[in-house]
N, C-alpha and C positions, 0 to 999 in steps of 0.2 A: 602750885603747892597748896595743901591743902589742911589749914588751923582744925583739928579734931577737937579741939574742946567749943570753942567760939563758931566751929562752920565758918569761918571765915575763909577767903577762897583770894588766892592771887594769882594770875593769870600771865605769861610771859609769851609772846608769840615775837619770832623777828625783830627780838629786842627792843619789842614795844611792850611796857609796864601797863597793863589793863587795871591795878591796881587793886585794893581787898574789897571782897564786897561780901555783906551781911546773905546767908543762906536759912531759910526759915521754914523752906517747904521741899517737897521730896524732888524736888529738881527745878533747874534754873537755867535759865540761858542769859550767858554774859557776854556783855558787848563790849567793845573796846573804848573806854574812858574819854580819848581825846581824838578820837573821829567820827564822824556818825555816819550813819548808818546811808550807803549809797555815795562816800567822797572816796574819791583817789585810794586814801589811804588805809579806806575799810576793807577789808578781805576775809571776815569772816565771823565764825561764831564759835565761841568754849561753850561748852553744852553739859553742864553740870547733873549727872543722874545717882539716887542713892538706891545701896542694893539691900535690901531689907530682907533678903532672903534667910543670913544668918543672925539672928535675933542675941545673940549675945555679942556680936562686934558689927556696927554699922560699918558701910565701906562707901566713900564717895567713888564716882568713876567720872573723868575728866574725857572729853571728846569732841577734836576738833571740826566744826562741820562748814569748810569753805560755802561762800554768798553762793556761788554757782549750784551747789546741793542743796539748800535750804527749801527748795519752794513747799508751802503747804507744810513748814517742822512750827510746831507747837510745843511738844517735850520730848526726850530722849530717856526710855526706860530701860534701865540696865542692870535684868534678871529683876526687873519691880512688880508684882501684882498688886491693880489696878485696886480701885475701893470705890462702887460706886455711889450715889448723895444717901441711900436705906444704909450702908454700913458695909453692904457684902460682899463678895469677892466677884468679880467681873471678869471671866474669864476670856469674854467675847467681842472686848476693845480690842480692834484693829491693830495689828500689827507688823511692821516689813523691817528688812534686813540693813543694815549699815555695809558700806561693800567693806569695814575692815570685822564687819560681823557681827558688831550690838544691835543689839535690838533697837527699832526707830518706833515709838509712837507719833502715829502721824494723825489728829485732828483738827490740823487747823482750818480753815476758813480758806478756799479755793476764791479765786478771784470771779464773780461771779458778772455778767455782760447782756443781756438782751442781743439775742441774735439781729442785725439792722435786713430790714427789711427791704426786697427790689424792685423797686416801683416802674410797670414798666413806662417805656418810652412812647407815645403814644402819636407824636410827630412824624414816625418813620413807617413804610409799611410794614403789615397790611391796613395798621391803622388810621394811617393818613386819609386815604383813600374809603374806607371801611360807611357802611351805609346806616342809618339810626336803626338801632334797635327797632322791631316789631312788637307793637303792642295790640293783643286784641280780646276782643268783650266777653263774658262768661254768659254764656246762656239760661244755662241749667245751674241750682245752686252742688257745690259740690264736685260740676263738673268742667273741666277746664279744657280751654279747645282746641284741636288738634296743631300739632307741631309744638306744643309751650314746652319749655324750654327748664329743663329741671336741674335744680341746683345741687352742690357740693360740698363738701368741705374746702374748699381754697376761697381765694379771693376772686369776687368776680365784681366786673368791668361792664356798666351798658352806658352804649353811647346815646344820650338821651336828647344831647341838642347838636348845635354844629359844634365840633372842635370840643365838645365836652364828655368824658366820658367818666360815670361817674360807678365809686364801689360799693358795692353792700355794706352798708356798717352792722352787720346782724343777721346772718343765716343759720340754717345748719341744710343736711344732706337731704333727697328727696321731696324736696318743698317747689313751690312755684314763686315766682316774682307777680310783684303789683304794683303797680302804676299808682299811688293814689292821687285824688283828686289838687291834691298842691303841688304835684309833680314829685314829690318825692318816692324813695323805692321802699319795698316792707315786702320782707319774706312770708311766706301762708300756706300752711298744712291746706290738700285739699280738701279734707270736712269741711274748712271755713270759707272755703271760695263762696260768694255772694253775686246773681244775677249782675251785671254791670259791671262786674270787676275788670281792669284791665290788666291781664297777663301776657308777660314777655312770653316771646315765641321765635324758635329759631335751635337748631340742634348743633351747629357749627358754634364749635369754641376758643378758634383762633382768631375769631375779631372779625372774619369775613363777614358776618348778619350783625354784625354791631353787639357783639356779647363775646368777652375777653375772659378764661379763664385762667388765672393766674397757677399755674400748678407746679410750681416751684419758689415761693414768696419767698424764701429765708435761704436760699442757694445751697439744700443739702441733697441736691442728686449730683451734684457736683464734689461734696465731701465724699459717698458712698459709692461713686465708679471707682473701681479696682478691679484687677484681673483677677486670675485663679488666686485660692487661698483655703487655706483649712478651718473651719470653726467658725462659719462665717454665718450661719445660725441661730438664734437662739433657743439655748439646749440648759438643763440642769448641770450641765458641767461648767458653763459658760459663769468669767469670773463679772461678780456686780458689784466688785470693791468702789470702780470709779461713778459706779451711779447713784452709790448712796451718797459720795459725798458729794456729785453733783445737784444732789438732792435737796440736801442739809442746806446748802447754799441757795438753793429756789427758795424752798420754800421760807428761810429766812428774808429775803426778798419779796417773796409776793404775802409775808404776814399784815406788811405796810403799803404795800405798794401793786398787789395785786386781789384775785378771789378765790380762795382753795375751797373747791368743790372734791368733798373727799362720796365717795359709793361704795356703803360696806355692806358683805353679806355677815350673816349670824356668827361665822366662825373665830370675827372680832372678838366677842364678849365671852366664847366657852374658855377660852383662859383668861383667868387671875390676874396676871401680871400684863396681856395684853387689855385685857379693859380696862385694867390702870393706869395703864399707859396713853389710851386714847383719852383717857378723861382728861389727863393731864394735855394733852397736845391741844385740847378744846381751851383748859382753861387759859394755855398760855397765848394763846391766839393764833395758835394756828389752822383751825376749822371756822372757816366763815359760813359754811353752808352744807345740808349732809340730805346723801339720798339714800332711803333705803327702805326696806319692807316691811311685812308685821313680824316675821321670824325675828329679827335684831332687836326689837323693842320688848317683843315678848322674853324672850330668854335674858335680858337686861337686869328687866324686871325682876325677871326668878333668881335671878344670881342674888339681886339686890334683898329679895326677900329670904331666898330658904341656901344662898349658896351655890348654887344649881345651875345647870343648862341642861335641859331634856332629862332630869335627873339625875345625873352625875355631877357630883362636887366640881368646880370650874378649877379649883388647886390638886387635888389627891385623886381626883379622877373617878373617885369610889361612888360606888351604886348607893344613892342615899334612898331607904325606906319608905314606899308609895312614892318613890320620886317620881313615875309615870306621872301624877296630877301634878306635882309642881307648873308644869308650863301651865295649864287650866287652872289651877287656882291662880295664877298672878294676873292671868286674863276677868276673871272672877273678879276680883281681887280691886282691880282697874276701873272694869267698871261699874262696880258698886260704887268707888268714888267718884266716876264720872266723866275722868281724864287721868291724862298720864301728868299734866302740868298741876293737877289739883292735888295726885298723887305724891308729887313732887313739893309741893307747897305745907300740903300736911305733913310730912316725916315717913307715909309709907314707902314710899321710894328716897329711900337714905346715899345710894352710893352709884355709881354705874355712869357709862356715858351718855344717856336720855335727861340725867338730873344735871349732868353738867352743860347740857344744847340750852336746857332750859333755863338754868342758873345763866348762864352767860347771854340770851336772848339769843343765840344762833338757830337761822330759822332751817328747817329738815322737811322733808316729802315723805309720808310712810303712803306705799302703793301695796294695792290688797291684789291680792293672787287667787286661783281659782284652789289653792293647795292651803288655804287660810287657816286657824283656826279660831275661833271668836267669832272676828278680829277684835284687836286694841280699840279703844275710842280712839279717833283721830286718822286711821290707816282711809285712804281713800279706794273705796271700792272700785267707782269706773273708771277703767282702764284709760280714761281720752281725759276724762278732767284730773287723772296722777300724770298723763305724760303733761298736760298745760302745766299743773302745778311743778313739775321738773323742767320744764323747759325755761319758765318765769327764773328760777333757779341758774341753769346752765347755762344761759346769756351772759349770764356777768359774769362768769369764771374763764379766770384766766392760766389755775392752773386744776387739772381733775385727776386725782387719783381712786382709784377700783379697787376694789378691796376683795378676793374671793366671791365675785357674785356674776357669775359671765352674762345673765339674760339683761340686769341691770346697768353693766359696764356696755353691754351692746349700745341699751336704749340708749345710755346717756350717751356713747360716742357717737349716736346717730342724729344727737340735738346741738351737738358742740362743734362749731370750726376748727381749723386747725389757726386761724387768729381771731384776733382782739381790736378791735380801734378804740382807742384813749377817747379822754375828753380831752386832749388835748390835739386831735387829729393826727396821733401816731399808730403805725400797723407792730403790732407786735406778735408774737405767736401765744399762743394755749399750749400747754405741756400738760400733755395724758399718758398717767402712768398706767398699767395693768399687773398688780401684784396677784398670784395666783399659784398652786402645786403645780399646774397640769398645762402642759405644752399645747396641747388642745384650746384650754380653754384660749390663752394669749393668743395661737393665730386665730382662731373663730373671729377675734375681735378685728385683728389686721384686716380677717379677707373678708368682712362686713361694710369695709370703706375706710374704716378710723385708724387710714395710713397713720397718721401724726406718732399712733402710741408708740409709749418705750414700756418695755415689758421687765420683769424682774418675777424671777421664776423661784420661790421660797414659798416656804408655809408663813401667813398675812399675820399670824399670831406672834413668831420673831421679828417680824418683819414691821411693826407696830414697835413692840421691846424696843426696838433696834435704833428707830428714827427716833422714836421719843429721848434716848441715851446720847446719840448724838448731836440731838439737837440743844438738848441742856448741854451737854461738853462745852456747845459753842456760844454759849447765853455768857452775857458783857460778864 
């Protein structure tokens, strides 16, 4: 029953008194008074929701939601529009079906696990028996000697003494292995191979030459055997309810406890609401590290100065007057002061997410394109000192999301493993997202090598909105 003047609520289930309890917000979940929560004698939840639809008589809605339905229930909205922290109506909060037919708002916090890692067995053949890795000398600087042995995205294994075989703690794909001189192993682009170097050699990857490719570390070709099935795809029909909140849960997790390496192309900052969004995700700590070109920085800038992206308003979309110069003057503009940090320090760069990497000390990559224009002060023009400065980068990240930029998400998934090892000597994975319109772009990335990614196929501008909303929902 339910006190209309007071909100007070008493709850009666199996002639167990849950007793009154004080209602002060637009919905509540009450639990039962004298069991708690997971005894015997707990079996469920009253789920208090108010319908504010009709504004001259509020109406509570009482609904019981047995422990076995609950997982992932946060509040129960019943016929509620949402409100979100600016004031405005949110029409884009998730929502699913109650099977007696109210509406479920479902944000809560999924239980969130590091996948454990399968370390193989190394006692048993072919390893047992398996012969030490080959190492041998670089002649030529640059050039490495026939048969060496090119590395991956997985975990890889070289047997370097007797009975010892030991992993990469640091790859990425296309690189060679080095011996160095204290026995230790270190991955290396061929530009930097050096006369004397010694590189593994050997093309057999099941451990026969003493070199183990681990290409199933986290047991998911074992989750995705299945037989025929329809949608099995990824397609713009294709639902990503469960990957955002899969999401929401990562990256709450690796805020603390990991390194989000986000890669965005420009189409971040041409909406309003998406570059405010990302600024906000920086401030609140969820961007430890950012890659991306002089396009993003430049149009930052312009928004920051005249409102603009490429001359269109970044809100109203409207053709602003000489906006053609806008991107040119912010580059002008920039470096007249020198930098984009000095820019930043004076007041001419007031708002945008370049003011908040730099407010916050989060350190970023801008790589210069032959498609430039300027560029910015700070954009790295040659190509091999932006991939070092991106790779310095993509080592530590453990988790990397893409943002609408395919040449970029390539690079970076071509520097990034599909794991991680701790400092505490644990294998964990890297989760690489690919947020993008275009079907195209998402598999270009798969069939480049950067198996690992998960793809979500939306425009990066809601898609920005979206995480930023959910991830406040779910803030203490």
């Amino acid at each position: 029953s339910i006190g209309s003047k007071n909100n007070n609520v008493k709850c009666v289930c199996k002639d167990r008194n849950f007793g009154p309890r004080k209602m002060d917000g637009t919905s509540r979940r009450v639990r039962c008074a004298g069991s708690a929560e997971g005894s015997e004698n707990f079996e469920g939840f009253f789920i208090l929701g108010r319908n504010t639809h009709n504004q001259l008589r509020a109406q509570w809605n009482l609904v019981y939601w047995p422990l076995t339905k609950r997982e992932n229930l946060h509040t129960v909205c019943l016929g509620k529009q949402n409100v979100d922290a600016e004031g405005g109506s949110n029409e884009k909060d998730q929502q699913t079906q109650h099977p007696a037919g109210e509406r479920i708002e479902e944000v809560g916090s999924m239980s969130f696990k590091l996948p454990t890692y399968l370390h193989p067995d190394f006692k048993k053949p072919p390893f047992d028996a398996a012969p030490e890795a080959v190492f041998k000398r670089v002649g030529k600087a640059g050039v490495a000697p026939e048969n060496y042995h090119a590395t991956s995205i997985y975990p890889e294994y070289f047997h370097v003494e007797e009975r010892e075989w030991r992993l990469l703690r640091e790859t990425r794909m296309d690189c060679v292995v080095i011996r160095e001189k204290d026995g230790s192993l270190a991955v290396r682009e061929f530009r930097h191979l050096k006369p004397g170097d010694q590189v593994a050699c050997g093309r057999a990857e099941d451990g026969v030459e003493g070199i183990f490719v681990n290409s199933d570390p986290f047991g998911h070709e074992a989750e995705q055997a299945q037989g025929f099935a329809f949608r099995t795809r990824i397609t713009r029909e294709t639902s990503f309810s469960i990957d955002y909140d899969q999401l929401y849960d990562l990256l709450n997790h690796e805020r603390t406890k990991g390194f989000i390496l986000w890669v965005l192309g420009p189409a971040v900052v041409f909406d309003r609401d998406a570059r405010n969004a990302f600024a906000l995700l920086v401030r609140r700590g969820y961007v430890h590290a950012m890659l991306s070109g002089n396009a993003l920085a430049v149009h930052d800038v312009e928004a920051s100065l005249f409102g603009t992206a490429l001359g269109q308003e970044v809100y109203s979309k409207q053709a602003a007057p000489l906006g053609h110069y806008h991107h040119l003057d912010a580059i002008n503009r920039i470096r007249a002061v020198g930098s984009i940090e000095k820019g930043v320090i004076e007041g001419t760069v007031s708002t945008g997410v370049m003011r908040a990497l730099i407010n916050k000390n989060v350190p970023y990559v801008l790589a210069g394109s032959i498609r430039d224009d300027g560029p910015l002060p700070g954009v790295i023009a040659d190509v091999y000192t932006a991939q070092d400065r991106m790779r310095a980068l993509a080592r530590q990240a453990t988790t990397v999301i893409g943002l609408a930029t395919q040449l970029h998400a390539i690079a970076t998934g071509n520097m990034v493993p599909c794991y991680h090892v701790t400092e505490d000597n644990r294998v964990r994975p890297v989760f690489f997202y690919i947020v993008d319109m275009s079907e195209f772009a998402v598999n270009k990335l798969a069939n480049r090598g950067s198996l690992s990614a998960r793809t979500i196929l939306t425009n990066v501008q809601d898609f920005v909105v979206t995480v930023e909303r959910g991830l406040r929902k779910r803030a203490p």
